[in-house]
C-alpha positions in Angstrom: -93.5 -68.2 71.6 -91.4 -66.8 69.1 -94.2 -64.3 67.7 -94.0 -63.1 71.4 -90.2 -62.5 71.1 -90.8 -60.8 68.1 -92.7 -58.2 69.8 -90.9 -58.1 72.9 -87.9 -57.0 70.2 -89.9 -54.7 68.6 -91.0 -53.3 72.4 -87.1 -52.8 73.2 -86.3 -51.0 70.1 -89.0 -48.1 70.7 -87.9 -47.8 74.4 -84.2 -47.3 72.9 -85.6 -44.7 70.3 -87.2 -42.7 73.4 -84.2 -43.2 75.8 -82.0 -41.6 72.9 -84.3 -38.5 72.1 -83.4 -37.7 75.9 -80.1 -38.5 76.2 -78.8 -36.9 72.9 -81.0 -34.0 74.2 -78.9 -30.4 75.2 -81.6 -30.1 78.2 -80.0 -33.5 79.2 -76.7 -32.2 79.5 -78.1 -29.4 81.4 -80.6 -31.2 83.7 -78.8 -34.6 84.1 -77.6 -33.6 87.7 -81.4 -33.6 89.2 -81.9 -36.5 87.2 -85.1 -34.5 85.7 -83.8 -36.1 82.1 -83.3 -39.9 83.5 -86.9 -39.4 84.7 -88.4 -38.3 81.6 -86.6 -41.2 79.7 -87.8 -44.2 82.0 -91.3 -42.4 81.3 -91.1 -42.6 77.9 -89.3 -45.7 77.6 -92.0 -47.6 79.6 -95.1 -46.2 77.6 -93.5 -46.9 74.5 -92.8 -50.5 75.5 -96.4 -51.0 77.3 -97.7 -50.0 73.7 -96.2 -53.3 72.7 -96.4 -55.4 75.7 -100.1 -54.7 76.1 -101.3 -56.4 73.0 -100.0 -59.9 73.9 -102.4 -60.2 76.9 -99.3 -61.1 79.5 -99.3 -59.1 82.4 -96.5 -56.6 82.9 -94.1 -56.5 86.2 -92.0 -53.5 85.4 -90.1 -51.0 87.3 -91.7 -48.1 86.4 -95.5 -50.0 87.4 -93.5 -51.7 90.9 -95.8 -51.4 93.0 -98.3 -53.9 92.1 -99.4 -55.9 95.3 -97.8 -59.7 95.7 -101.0 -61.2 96.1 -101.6 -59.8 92.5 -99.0 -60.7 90.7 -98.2 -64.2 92.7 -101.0 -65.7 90.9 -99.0 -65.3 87.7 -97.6 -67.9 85.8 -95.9 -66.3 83.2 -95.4 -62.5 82.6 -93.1 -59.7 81.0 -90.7 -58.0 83.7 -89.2 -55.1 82.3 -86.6 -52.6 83.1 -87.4 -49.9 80.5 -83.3 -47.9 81.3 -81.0 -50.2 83.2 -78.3 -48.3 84.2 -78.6 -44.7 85.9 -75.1 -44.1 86.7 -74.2 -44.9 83.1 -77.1 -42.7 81.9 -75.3 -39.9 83.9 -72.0 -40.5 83.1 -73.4 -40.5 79.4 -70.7 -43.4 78.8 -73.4 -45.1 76.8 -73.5 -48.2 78.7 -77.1 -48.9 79.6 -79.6 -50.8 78.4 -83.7 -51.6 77.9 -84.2 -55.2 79.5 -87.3 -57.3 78.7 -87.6 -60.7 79.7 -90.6 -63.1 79.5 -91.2 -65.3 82.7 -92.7 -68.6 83.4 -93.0 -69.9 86.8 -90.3 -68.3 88.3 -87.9 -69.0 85.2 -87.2 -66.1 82.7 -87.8 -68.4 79.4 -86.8 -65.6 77.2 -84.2 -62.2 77.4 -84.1 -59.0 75.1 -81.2 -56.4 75.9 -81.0 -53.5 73.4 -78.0 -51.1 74.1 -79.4 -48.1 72.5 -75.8 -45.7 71.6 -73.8 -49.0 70.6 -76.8 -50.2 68.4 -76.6 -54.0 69.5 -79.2 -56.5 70.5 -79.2 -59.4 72.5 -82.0 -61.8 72.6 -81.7 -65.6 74.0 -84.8 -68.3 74.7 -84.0 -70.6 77.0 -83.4 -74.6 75.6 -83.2 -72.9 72.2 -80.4 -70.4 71.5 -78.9 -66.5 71.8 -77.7 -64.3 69.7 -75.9 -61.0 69.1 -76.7 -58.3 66.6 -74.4 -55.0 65.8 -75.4 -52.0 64.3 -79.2 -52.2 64.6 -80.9 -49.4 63.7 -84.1 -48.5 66.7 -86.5 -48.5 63.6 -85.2 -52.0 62.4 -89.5 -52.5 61.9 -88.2 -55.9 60.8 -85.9 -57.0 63.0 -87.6 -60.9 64.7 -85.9 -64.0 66.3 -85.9 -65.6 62.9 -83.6 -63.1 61.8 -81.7 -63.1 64.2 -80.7 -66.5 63.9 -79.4 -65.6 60.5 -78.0 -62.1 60.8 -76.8 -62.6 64.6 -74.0 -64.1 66.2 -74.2 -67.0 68.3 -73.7 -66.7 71.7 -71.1 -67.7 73.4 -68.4 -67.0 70.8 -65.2 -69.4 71.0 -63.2 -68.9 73.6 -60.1 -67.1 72.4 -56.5 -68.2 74.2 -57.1 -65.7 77.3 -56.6 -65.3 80.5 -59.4 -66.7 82.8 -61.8 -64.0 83.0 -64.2 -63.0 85.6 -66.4 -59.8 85.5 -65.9 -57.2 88.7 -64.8 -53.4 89.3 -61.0 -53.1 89.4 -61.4 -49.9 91.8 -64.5 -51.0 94.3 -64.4 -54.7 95.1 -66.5 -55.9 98.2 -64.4 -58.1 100.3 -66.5 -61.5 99.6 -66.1 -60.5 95.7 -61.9 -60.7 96.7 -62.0 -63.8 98.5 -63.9 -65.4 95.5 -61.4 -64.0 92.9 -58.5 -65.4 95.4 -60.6 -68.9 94.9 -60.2 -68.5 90.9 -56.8 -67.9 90.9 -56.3 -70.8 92.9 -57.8 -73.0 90.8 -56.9 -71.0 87.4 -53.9 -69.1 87.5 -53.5 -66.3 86.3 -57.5 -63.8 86.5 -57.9 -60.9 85.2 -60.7 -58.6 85.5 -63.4 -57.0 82.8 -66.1 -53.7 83.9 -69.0 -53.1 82.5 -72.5 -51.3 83.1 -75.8 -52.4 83.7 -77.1 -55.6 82.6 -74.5 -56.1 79.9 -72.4 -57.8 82.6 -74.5 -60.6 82.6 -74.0 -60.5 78.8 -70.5 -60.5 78.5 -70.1 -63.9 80.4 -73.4 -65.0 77.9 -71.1 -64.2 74.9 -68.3 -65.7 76.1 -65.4 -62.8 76.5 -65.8 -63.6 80.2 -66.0 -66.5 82.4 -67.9 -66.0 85.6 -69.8 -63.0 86.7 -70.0 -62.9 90.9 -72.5 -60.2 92.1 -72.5 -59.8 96.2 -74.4 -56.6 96.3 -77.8 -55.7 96.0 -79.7 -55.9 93.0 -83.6 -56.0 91.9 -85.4 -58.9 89.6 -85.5 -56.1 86.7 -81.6 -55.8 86.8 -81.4 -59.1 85.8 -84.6 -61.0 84.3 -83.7 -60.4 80.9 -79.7 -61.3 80.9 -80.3 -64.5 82.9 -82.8 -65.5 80.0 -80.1 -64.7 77.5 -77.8 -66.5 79.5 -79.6 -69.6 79.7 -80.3 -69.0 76.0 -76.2 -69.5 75.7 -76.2 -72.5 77.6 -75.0 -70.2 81.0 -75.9 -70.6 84.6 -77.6 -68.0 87.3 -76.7 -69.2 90.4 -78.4 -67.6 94.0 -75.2 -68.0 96.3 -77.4 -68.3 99.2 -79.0 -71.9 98.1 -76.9 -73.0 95.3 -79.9 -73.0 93.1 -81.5 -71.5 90.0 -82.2 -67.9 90.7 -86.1 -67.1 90.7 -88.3 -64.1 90.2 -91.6 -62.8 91.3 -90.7 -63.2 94.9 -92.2 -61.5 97.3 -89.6 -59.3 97.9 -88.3 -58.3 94.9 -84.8 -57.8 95.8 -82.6 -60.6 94.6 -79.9 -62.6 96.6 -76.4 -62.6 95.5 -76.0 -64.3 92.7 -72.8 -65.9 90.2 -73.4 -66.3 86.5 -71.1 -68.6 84.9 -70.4 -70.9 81.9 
């Protein structure tokens, strides 16, 4: 298990390298508005994972390669789903915010989450009934970067809870109306809210690491958007909720799209 982690880390790293030799890119700048660049760097950020990936004999569910037919992949039982750039607006916006997500499944469960952030240099990796962890200012060629040292060089997730407000992860300018009853519900219960943004998966990450309390998201998202932070999150001892059943959110369904969800500690 953990020699498959170590390569799935390894795999995340070179996707960042590729993502950054685009976006740091002057054609970048110039192209980003037909979203020529985003292309290339999902391109190259998927090849240079699969170069990884494929050597651990796990099939591959990623969102570059979606396409694969449910009657395939259903026979699964455990498998890499990968988003090789999570976040396109943030990509854009060149706000750095965006991330490479890798998570390892297992019947429906992702067991395992890697989230590299490739302009703020940190990692987050979690293994579900084990731990997670934080690393800053990783270098993309960190060739020796594994879970073991992680343990010993990271930061365990969730931090201690500093004397704060309770805090629940949302957009201060464009809040759904379900997402503002629920908040209304906190403050009922908590006092005083407030509210933290963030892009792409690292939303599920900030509730993993403890600077927020509860992350409700009613609108649409896919299984790549959030595989990877719901393993880190059950790495920090966090829950992924589907707010249609109550239960345990699942992947590999047969529509890929997931139902609104709430991550929380």
């Amino acid at each position: 298990m953990h020699s498959l982690i170590d390569t799935a880390i390894q795999a995340a790293l070179s996707g960042g390298k590729e993502i950054l030799s685009v976006y740091s890119s002057e054609i970048a700048v110039e192209m980003k508005e037909d979203r020529s660049p985003l292309t290339l760097a999902d391109k190259n950020a998927h090849l240079a994972i699969m170069k990884h990936l494929d050597g651990t004999g796990i099939p591959v569910l990623s969102e570059e390669g979606k396409e694969i037919p449910y009657e395939v992949r259903n026979t699964w039982k455990r498998f890499w789903m990968v988003d090789p750039l999570d976040g396109t607006k943030e990509f854009i916006k060149r706000n750095g915010e965006f991330t490479v997500n890798i998570a390892l499944i297992e019947n429906g469960v992702p067991i395992a989450g890697i989230i590299y952030v490739p302009v703020r240099k940190e990692l987050y990796v979690g293994i579900e009934g084990e731990a997670a962890f934080k690393v800053e200012n990783l270098e993309t060629d960190a060739k020796d970067m594994t879970w073991s040292l992680m343990k010993s060089k990271g930061k365990k997730l969730p931090v201690d809870k500093t004397d704060r407000p309770f805090m629940v992860v949302g957009s201060r300018s464009h809040m759904s109306l379900e997402t503002e009853e629920f908040i209304d519900g906190l403050k009922a219960s908590h006092g005083d809210v407030d509210i933290v943004s963030m892009g792409s998966s690292l939303k599920i990450c900030l509730v993993a690491e403890g600077v927020a309390d509860v992350y409700p998201r009613f609108a649409p998202t896919m299984e790549w958007d959030t595989a990877a932070g719901h393993g880190i999150a059950l790495g920090a001892g966090c829950q992924v909720i589907d707010h249609t059943n109550q239960a345990a959110m699942r992947y590999n369904k047969e529509n890929l799209l997931n139902n609104w969800f709430i991550v929380k500690r």
